[in-house]
Structures are given as C-alpha cells and as structure tokens.
C-alpha positions in Angstrom: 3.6 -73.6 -24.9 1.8 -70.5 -23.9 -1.7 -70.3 -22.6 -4.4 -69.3 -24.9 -5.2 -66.6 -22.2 -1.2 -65.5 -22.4 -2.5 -63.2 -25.4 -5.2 -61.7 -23.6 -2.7 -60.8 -21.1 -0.6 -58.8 -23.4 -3.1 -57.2 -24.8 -4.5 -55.6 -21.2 -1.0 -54.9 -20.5 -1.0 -52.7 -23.6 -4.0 -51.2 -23.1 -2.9 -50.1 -19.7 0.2 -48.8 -20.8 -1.8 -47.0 -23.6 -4.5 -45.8 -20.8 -1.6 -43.3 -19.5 -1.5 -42.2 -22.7 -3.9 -40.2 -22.9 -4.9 -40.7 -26.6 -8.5 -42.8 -26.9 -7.2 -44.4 -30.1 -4.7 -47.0 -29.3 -6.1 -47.7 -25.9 -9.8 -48.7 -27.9 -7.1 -51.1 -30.5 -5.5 -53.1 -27.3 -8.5 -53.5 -25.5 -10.1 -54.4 -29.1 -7.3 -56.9 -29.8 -7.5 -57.8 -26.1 -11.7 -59.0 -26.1 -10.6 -60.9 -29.2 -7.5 -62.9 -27.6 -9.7 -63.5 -24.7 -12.9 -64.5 -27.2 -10.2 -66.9 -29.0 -9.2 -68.3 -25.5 -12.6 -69.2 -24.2 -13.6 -70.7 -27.8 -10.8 -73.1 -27.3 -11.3 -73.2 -23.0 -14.7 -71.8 -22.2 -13.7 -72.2 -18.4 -10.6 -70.8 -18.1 -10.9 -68.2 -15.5 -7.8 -66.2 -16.4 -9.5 -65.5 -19.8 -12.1 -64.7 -18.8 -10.9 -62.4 -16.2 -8.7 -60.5 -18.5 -12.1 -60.2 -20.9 -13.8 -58.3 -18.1 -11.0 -56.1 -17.4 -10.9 -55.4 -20.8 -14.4 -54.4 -20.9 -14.2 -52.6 -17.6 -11.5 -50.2 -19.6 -13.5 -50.0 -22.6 -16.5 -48.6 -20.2 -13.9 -46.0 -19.5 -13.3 -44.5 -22.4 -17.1 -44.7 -24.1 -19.5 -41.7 -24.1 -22.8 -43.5 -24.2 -24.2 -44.1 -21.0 -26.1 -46.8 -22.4 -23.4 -48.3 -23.5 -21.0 -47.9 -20.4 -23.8 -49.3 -18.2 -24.1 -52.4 -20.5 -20.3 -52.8 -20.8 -20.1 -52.7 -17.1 -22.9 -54.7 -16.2 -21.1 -57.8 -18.5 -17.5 -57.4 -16.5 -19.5 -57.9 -13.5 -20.8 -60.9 -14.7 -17.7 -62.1 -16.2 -15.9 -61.2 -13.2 -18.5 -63.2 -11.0 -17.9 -66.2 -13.3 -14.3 -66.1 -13.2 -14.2 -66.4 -9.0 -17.0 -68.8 -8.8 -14.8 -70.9 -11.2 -11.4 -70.3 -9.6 -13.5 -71.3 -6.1 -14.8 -74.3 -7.8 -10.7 -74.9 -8.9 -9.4 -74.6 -5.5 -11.9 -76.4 -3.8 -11.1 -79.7 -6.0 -14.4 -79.5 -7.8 
C-alpha cells in the first residue's frame, strides 16, 4: 500500500514536468490536484512531513505562476511555514522523539 503522501508526489512531479511547458494552464491543474492529494494526506496524517513538504512545494510553484503580488507574497509566506514544519518534524523523527 502506497502512502497517502504518494499522490502528492505525482502530482508535483506533473506539475514540474508541466512547468517546462510553458503553458500556465495545466501546470495551475497539477499543482491544484497536487494541494489537494497533500490536503487528503494530512487529513488522514496531519504529521507526515513528506506531505507536507510536497504541499509547500506545490505552493512555492503556484507563487510562480500568479500575478498578484499579494497573493504571491501570501503563497510564499505559507511554504515557508510549511516547509519549517516539515524539518522541525523530520528532526523531531530522527532524533527518536
């Protein structure tokens, strides 16, 4: 069985495959399907770093490609935070806490 974070996974590779593209369009529907596979994982493991690493990835892409700087900032500011969480948690894992 595959972990709930596997879907995530696929969906950034998608979106990074989609990123070379050069069209907005299908890179916004991987990253869109990516948030969601990573929301799904974290309902079901809310500490599962990998998930939530993939989530802020995802975000950090989706900052990329949007044209409000509001927006981009915000984006951003929560893939930092998500990011943070994610290597206080696999620091935490390692450390046999």
């Amino acid at each position: 069985m595959s972990a709930p974070s596997d879907t995530a996974s696929y969906w950034w590779e998608q979106a990074f495959r989609n990123a070379a593209g050069g069209s907005a369009e299908p890179l916004r529907a991987s990253i869109a399907r990516g948030v969601q596979a990573a929301d799904r994982a974290l309902t079901a493991q809310p500490d599962d770093p990998q998930a939530i690493l993939y989530k802020s990835l995802l975000l950090r892409m989706l900052a990329g490609v949007e044209s409000e700087p509001a927006a981009q900032t915000r984006l951003v500011h929560e893939a930092d935070s998500l990011h943070a969480r994610a290597a206080l948690l696999n620091k935490k894992k390692t450390a046999g806490l």
